[in-house]
TILO-552455 format. One record per residue (C-alpha): residue in one letter; y, z, x. Coordinates in nm, 4 decimals, decimal comma. Layout:
<lumtors>
["A" [Y Z X]]
...
</lumtors>
This chain:
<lumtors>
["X" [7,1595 11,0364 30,2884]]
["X" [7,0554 11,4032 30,3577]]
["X" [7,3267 11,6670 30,3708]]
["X" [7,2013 11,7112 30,7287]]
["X" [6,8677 11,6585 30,9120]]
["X" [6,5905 11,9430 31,1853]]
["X" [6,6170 11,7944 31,5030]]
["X" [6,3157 11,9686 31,6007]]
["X" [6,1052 11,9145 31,2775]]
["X" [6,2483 11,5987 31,1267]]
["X" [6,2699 11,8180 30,7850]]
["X" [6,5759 11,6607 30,5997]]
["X" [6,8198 11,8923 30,4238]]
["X" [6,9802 11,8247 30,0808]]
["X" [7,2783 11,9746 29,8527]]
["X" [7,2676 12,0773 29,4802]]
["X" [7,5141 11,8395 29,4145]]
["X" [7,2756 11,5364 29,5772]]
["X" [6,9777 11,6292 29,3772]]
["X" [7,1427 11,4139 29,0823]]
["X" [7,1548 11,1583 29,2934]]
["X" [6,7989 11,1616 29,4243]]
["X" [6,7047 11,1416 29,0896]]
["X" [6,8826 10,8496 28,9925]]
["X" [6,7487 10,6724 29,2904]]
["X" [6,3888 10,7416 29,2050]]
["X" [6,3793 10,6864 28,8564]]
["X" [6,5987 10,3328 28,9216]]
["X" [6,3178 10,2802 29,1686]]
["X" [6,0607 10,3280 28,9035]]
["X" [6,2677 10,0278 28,7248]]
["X" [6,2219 9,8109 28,9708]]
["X" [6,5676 9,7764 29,0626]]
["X" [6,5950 9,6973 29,4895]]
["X" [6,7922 9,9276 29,6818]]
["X" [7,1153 9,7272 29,7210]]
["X" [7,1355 9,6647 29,3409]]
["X" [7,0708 10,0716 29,2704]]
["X" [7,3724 10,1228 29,5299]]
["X" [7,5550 9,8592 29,2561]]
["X" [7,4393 10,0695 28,9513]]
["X" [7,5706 10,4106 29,1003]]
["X" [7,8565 10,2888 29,2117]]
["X" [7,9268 10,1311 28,8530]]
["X" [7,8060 10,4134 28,6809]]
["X" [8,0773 10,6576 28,8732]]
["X" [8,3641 10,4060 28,7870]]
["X" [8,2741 10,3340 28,4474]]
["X" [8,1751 9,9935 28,4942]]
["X" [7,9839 9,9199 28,2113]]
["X" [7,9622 9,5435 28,2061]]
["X" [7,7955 9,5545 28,6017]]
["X" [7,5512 9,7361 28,4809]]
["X" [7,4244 9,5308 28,1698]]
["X" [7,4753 9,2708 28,4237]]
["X" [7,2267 9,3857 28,6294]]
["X" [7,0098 9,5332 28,3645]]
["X" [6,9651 9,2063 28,1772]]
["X" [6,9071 9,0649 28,5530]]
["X" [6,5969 9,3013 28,5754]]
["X" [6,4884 9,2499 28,2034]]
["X" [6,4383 8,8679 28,3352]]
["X" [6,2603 8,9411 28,6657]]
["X" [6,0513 9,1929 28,4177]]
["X" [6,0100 8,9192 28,1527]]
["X" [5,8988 8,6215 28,4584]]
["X" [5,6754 8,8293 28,5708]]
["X" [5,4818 8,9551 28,2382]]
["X" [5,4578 8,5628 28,1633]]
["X" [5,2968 8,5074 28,4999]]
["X" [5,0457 8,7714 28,4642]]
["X" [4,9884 8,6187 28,0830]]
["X" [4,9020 8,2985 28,2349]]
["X" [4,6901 8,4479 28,4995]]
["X" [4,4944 8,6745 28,2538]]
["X" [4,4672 8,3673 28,0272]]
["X" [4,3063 8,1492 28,3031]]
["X" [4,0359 8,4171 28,3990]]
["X" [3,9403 8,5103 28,0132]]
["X" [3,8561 8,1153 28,0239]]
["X" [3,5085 8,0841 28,1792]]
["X" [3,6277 7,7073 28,1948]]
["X" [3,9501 7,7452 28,3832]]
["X" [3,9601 7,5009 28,7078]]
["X" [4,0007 7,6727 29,0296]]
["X" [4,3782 7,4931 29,1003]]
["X" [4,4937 7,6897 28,7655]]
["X" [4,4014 7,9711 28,9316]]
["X" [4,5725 7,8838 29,2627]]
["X" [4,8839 7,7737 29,0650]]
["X" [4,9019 8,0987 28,9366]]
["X" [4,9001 8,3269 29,1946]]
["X" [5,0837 8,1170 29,4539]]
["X" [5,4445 8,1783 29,4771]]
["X" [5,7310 8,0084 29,6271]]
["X" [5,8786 8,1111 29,9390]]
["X" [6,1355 8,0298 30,1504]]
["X" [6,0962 7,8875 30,5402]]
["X" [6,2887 7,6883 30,8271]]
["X" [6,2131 7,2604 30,8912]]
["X" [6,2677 7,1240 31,1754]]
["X" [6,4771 6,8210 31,2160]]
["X" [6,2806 6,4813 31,1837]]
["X" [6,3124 6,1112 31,2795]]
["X" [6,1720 5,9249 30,9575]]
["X" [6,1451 5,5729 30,8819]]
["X" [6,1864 5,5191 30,4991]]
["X" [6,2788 5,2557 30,2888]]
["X" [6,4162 5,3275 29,8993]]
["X" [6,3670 5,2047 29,5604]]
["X" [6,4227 5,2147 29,2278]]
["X" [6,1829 5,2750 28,9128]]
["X" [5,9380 5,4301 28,7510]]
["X" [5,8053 5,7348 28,9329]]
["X" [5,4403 5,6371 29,0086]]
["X" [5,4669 5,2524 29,0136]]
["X" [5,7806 5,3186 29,2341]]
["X" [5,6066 5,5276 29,4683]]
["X" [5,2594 5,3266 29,5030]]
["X" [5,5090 4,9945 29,5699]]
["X" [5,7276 5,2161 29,8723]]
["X" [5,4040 5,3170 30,0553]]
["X" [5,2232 5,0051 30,0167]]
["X" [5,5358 4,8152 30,2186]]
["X" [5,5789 5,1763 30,4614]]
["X" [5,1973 5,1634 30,5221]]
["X" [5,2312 4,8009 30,6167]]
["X" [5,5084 4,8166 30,8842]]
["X" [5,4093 5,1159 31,0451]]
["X" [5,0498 4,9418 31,0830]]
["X" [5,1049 4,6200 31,1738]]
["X" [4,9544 4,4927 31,5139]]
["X" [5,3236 4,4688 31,6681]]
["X" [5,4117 4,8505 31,5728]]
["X" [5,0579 5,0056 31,6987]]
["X" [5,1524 4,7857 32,0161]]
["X" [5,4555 4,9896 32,1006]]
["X" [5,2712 5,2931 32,0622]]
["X" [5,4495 5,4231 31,7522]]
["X" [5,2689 5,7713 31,6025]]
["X" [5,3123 5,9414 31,2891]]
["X" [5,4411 6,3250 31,3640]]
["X" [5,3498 6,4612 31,0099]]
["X" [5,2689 6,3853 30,6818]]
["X" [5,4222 6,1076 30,3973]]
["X" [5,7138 6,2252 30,1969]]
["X" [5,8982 6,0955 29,9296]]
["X" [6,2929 6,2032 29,8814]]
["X" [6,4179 6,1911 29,5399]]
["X" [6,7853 6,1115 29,4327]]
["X" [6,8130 6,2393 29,1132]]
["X" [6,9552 6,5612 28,9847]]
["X" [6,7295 6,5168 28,7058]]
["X" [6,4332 6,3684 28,5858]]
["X" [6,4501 5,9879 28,5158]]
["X" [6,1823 5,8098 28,3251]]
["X" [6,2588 5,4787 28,4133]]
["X" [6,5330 5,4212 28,6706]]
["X" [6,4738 5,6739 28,9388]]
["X" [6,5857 5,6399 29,2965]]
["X" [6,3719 5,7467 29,5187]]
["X" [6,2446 5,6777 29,9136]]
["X" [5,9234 5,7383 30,0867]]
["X" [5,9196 5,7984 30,4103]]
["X" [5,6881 5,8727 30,7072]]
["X" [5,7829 6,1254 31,0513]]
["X" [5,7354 5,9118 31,3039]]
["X" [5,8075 5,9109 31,7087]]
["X" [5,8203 5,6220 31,9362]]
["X" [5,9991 5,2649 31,9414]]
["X" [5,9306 5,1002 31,6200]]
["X" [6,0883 4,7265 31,5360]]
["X" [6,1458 4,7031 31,1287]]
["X" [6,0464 4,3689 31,0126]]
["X" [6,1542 4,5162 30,6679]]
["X" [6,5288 4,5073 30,6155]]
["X" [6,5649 4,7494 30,3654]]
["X" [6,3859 4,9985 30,5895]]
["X" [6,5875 5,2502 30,7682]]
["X" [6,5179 5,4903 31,0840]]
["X" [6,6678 5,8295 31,0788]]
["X" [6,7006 6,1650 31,1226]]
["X" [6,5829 6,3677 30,8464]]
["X" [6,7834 6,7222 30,8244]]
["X" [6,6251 7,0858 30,9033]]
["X" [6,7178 7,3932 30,7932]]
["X" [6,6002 7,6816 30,5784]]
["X" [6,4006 7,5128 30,2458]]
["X" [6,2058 7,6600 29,9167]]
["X" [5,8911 7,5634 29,9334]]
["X" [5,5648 7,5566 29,6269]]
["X" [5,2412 7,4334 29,7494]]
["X" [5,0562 7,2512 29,4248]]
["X" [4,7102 7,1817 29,4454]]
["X" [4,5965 6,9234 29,1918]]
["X" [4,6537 6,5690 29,0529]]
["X" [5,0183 6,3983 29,1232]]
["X" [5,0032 6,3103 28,7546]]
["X" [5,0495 6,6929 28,6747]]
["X" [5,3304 6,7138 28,9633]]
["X" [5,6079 6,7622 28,7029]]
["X" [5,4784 7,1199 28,5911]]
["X" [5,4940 7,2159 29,0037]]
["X" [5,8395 7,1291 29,0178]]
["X" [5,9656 7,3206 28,6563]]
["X" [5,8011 7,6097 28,8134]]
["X" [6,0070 7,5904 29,1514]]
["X" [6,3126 7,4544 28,9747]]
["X" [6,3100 7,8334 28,7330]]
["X" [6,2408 7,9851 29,0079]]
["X" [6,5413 7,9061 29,2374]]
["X" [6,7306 7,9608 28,8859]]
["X" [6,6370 8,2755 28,8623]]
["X" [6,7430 8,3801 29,1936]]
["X" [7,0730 8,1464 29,2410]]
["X" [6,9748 7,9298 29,5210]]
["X" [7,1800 7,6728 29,5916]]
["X" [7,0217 7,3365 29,6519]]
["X" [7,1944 7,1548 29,9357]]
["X" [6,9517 6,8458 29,9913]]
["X" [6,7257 6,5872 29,8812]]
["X" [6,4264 6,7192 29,6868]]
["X" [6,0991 6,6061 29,8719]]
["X" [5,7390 6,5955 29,8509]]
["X" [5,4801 6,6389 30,1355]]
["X" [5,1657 6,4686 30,0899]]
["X" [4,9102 6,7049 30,2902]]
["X" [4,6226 6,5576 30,2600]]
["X" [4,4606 6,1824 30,1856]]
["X" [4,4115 6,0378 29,7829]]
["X" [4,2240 5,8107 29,9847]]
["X" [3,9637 6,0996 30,0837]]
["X" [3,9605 6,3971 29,8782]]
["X" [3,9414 6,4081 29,4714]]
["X" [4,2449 6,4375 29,2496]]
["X" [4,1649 6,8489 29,2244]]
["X" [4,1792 6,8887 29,5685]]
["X" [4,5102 6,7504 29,6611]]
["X" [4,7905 6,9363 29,8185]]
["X" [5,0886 6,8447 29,7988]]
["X" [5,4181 7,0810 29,9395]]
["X" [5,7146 7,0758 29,7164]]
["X" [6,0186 7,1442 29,9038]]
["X" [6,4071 7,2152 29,7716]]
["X" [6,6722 7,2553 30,0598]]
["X" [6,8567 7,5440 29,9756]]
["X" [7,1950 7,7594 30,1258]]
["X" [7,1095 8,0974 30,0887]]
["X" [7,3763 8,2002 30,2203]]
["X" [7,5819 8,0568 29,9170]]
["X" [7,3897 8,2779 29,6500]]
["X" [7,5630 8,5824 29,4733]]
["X" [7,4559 8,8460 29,6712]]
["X" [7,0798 8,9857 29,5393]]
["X" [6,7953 9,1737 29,7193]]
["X" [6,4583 9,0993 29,6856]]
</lumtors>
């Protein structure tokens, strides 16, 4: 902060002794380092703290060394006259965070290999929430398909896993190991992928280092959003949203 500020011309005043300061600021700046971890650095560097700031130098050596691989990638992709257009878009879309709403879901959960499991769950949702008796009461679809996965980690052969569909109206399941709930809301990370589901797994490493990197805490069920149709666009153009409910609030504290 200036040593005192021109009410009349704005102009901001500053002390000798502040000029250090200033300078530290600008060239941490130049770094890269946010404003709340430079506040960290001077802080540490007046008490001697040593081991906060390799702490938060080897933090920014990461971000530094993320980001050069990124641009590697994307520089890769456009010296290949070849490269398909959802390389492209994979590389230059980032994850971000954003707020869900609260939704009442019919689903129904299985066990399996990923794809086969999958294919089998929406073949039996597809079926109730079709039949003649369900279109009767007037049941409608509020968004797209989604599949929740159990796992903490990838499972070749024994995943759990549900899909499940928004949905609003009465709807009478003929299917006992169908369910009708409320799916939660709150703040998620979210990675759009554009591109076949058999390349799916690359989507989530990518949003799985990310939320590493910056110490988000999961707090839900992983899901997939299915935004548009296999049934009517081609395996390169379909979009599907990755989503990882996380508690921000629960990471160290960063800045971004």
């Amino acid at each position: 902060m200036p040593e005192e500020k021109d009410l009349c011309t704005g102009y901001r005043y500053y002390t000798g002794a502040q000029i250090p300061r200033g300078v530290s600021i600008k060239t941490l700046c130049g770094l890269g380092f946010a404003l709340c971890d430079i506040d960290v650095l001077l802080a540490a560097k007046i008490k001697q703290d040593t081991a906060t700031i390799r702490e938060l130098f080897e933090k920014r050596g990461r971000e530094i060394q993320t980001e050069v691989q990124r641009l590697q990638q994307i520089e890769a992709i456009l010296a290949n006259e070849a490269a398909p257009l959802e390389s492209i878009y994979m590389s230059i879309n980032e994850p971000l965070i954003k707020d869900v709403p609260p939704q009442r879901i019919v689903g129904k959960k299985g066990t399996g290999p990923y794809s086969e499991t999958i294919s089998r769950l929406m073949s039996d949702l597809c079926g109730q929430l079709f039949s003649e008796e369900t279109q009767k009461n007037g049941l409608k679809m509020t968004g797209p398909f989604m599949t929740l996965y159990y796992d903490s980690e990838y499972r070749e052969k024994d995943a759990t896993m549900e899909c499940v569909a928004p949905i609003t109206g009465r709807i009478v399941l003929s299917d006992p190991a169908m369910e009708v709930r409320t799916l939660p809301g709150g703040k998620i990370l979210s990675l759009i992928y554009k591109g076949s589901y058999s390349k799916l797994h690359e989507a989530w490493s990518r949003i799985g280092a990310y939320a590493e990197e910056r110490e988000f805490i999961s707090n839900g069920l992983h899901r997939e959003v299915y935004l548009n149709d296999p049934n009517m666009v081609s395996e390169e153009e379909l979009l599907t949203e990755l989503q990882i409910p996380v508690d921000t609030s629960a990471r160290k504290p960063t800045c971004t």
